[in-house]
Structure formats: structure tokens, C-alpha cells
N, C-alpha and C positions, 0 to 999 in steps of 0.2 A: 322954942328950942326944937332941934333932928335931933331924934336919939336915929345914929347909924348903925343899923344891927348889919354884922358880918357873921357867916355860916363858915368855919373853916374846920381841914383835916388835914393834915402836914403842910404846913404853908409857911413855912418857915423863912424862906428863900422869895415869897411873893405875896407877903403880908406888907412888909415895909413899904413895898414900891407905893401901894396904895393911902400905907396910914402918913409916909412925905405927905404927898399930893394932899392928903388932908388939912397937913401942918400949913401947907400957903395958902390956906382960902385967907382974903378978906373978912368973911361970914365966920364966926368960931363958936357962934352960940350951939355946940352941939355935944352930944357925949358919944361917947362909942362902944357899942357892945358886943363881942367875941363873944360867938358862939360855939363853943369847941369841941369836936368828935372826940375826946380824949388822944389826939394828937399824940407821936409816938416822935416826934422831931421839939424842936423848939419854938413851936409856934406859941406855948403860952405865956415863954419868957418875953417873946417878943412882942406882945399883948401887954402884958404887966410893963415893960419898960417906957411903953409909949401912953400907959395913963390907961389903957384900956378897962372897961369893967369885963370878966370872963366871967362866963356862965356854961352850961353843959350841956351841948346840944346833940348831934346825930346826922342825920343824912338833910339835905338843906332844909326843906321844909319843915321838918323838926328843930333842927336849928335856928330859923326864922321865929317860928312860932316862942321858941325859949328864950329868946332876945324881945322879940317883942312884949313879952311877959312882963319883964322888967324896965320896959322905957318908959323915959319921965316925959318926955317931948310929944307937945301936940302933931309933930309928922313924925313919920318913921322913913328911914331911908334906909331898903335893903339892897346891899351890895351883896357879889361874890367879890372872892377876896384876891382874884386876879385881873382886876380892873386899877384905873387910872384917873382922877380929872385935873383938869386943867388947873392951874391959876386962877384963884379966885371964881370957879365956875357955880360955887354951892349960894352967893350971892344970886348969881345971875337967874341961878335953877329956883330959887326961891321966890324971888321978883315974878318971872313968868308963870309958875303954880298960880302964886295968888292972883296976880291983873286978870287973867283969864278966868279964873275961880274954879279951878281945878281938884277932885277930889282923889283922884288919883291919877299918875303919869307913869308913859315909862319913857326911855331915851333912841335916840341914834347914837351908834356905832363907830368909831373909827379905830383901825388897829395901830397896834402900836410898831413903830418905826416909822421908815418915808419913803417905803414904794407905794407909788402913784396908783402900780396896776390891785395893786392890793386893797389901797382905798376905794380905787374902782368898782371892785366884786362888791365889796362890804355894800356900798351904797347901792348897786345893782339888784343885788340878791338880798340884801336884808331893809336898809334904809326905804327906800321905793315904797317896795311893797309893804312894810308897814306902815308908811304916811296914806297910801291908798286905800289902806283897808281899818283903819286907827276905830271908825263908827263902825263897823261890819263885824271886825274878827279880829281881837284885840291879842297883842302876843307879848307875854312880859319879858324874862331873861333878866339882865344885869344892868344899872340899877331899875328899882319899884321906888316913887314915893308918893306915900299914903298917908290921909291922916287916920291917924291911931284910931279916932271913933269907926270909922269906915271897918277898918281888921279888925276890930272888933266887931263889929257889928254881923260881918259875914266868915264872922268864927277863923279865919285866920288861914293859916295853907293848910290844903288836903293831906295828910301824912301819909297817908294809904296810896297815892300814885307816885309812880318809881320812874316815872319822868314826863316833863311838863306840867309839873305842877304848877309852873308861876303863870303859865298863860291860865289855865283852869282858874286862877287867883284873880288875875284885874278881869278877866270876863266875867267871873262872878262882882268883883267890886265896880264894872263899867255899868251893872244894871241895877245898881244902889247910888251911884251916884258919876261925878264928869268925868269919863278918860278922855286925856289926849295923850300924845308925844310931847316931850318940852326939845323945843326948835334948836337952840344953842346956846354954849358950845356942846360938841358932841365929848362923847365919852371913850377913851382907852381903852380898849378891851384888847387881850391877850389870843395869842393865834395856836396855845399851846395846846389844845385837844384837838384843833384840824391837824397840827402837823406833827401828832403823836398817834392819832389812830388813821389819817390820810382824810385830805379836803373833800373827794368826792364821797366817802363813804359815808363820813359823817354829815355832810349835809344831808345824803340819800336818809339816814337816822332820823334824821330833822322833820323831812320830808315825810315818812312813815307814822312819825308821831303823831304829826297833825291830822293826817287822814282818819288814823285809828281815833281821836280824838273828838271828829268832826262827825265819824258815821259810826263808830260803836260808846264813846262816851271815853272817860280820865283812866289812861292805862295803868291799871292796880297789879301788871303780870310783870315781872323785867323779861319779856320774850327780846327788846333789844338792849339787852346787858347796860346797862347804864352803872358808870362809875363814878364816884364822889373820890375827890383826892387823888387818883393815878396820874395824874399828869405832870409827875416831880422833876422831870428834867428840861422839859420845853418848856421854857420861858422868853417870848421876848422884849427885854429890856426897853426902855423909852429910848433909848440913845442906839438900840440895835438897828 
């Protein structure tokens, strides 16, 4: 069994897109666990109505860590909770974890809609270069999936760093045990904090993070403001 832990705070509006996409897998041995900032919208009706188990989380990495507290499932799959998969993809993501004998993975990218130049970037700037660098300088984001003994083993997300905590996560889980990528299909993910705080700046964020990370160690300062839940009005939809 995936216990699918989700970390959300007002998500009201882009909880569903992702727990559908759930509902058509093939694969349904899984539970799903809401991890919830005390959400001030209806994110935890919308949790409750789809079967979800809710539990009481905080900013992601405390969220994580509270979800996974309670999963029954030999792997854990953490989402954010403005992502997407395909049809039937948690089959496919499952088959490839094991043949390979994978201890932990994370995925490629594709945004959601159907501009071309947009798939472009994504694969340009993020897809690329983490297939290149997957043995070197391992970078998590949305989804992680790990087996439960692994997060256990290496105590779980750092709480104490206020952004980038998930790459600090499988780099620490890549030297316990296998990371790769899983190949395909690729994963949904929403364009709503580039085009809510602007594409360049926030990758230049991105960009800062890793340096700081690389030559002073896990940023425990928010020197660059990192927000959980702001991003309530950009969403774009599968069909946008």
C-alpha cells in the first residue's frame, strides 16, 4: 500500500484537481492523508468528503513529517497539493520504483495546460538538469516517494529550514539508500507561484537557494520570504 501524505493551507479551490486525478488511477491500494495548517477556507470539508484521513500539520515539512506519522503503507508518497497525475500513472510509478529497486525517487515536470513553449522551459530548466545531475545533486519538490523505513530511518524533514527542505530530504535519503527520477509519465504541476510572484524572480529564489545550500548548508533564516499557501488565486486548471 502508498499512504499519500498531502501538506495543505487554504486549498480549497486546488485540493480536488489533484484528489480526481487520484480517483482514476488503476492502482487504488492507497490511503490519503491531509495534512492541514488549520486552513481558514474549506480545505478540510474537502478532505473529509473525498475519504481523506486529516491530521494537523503546519508549514510543509511539518506537515509531511505529521502525515507520515500516521501512514500504514510500506511507501509514502508526498505530494503538494497543487499538482496532477495522469490516468492510471501511480501503477506505472509503482512498477518502475520497484524493477529498478528504488529506495527513493522523485519525478519530472510538466505544467499544466498545452503551451508547447511552456513545456519547453519546464524540460529545459528543470527536467535536463535534474536527469544530469540525479547521482550528484539530488533536488526533491513535488511529488517524493519513499519507502517509509528510509523516512524513518533518516528522521524525516528538517523542520527548522524555511525553504528547501525537500532537496536536504532525498540528499540525505540518496546516501542511505537508491535515488533516481521515475521516467514516466511525467507529473502536473501548477504555474501558480511563478505567475503570482513573476517567472524570473522566482526562479532567480530558486537559484539562491541552492547556492546558499551548496556553500553555507539548509537555510534555517527566511532571508528569502518563503510562503506556504499565498498563492490562492493562480491556478491553472488542466483544461486551461
Amino acid at each position: 500500500m502508498i499512504s499519500i501524505v498531502i501538506p495543505t493551507f487554504n486549498e480549497e479551490s486546488y485540493l480536488p484537481v489533484l484528489l480526481e486525478s487520484l480517483k482514476k488511477q488503476d492502482f487504488q491500494d492507497f490511503e490519503i492523508i491531509v495534512a492541514d495548517a488549520h486552513s481558514r477556507d474549506k480545505t478540510r470539508e474537502v478532505a473529509r468528503s473525498y475519504g481523506c484521513e486529516i491530521v494537523d500539520g503546519g508549514m510543509p515539512a511539518k506537515g509531511r513529517n505529521e502525515g507520515a506519522k500516521v501512514a500504514k503503507g510500506d511507501l509514502i508518497l508526498f505530494c503538494d497539493a497543487d499538482i496532477k497525475f495522469e490516468e492510471n500513472a501511480l501503477g506505472k510509478y509503482l512498477r518502475e520504483f520497484q524493477e529498478r529497486n528504488l529506495d527513493v525517487a522523485g519525478f519530472f515536470l510538466k505544467p499544466f495546460g498545452s503551451k508547447k513553449w511552456l513545456s519547453f522551459l519546464y524540460d529545459v530548466f528543470h527536467n535536463i538538469p535534474l536527469l544530469l545531475l540525479e547521482r550528484v545533486l539530488q533536488n526533491g519538490g513535488s511529488p517524493i516517494l519513499i519507502k517509509r523505513s528510509l523516512h524513518q530511518k533518516i528522521g524525516g524533514f528538517d523542520e527548522d529550514v524555511k525553504m528547501g527542505e525537500d532537496d536536504i530530504y532525498v540528499r540525505k535519503a540518496a546516501k542511505c539508500g537508491k535515488f533516481r527520477y521515475i521516467k514516466k509519465p511525467k507529473v502536473f504541476y501548477s504555474q501558480r507561484r511563478f505567475e503570482e510572484d513573476g517567472w524570473v524572480r522566482t526562479y532567480i529564489k530558486y537559484i539562491l537557494n541552492e547556492l546558499y545550500m551548496l556553500f553555507v548548508g539548509p537555510m534555517k533564516t527566511d532571508i528569502l520570504h518563503y510562503k506556504f499557501g499565498h498563492n490562492k488565486n493562480n491556478f491553472n486548471k488542466p483544461e486551461d
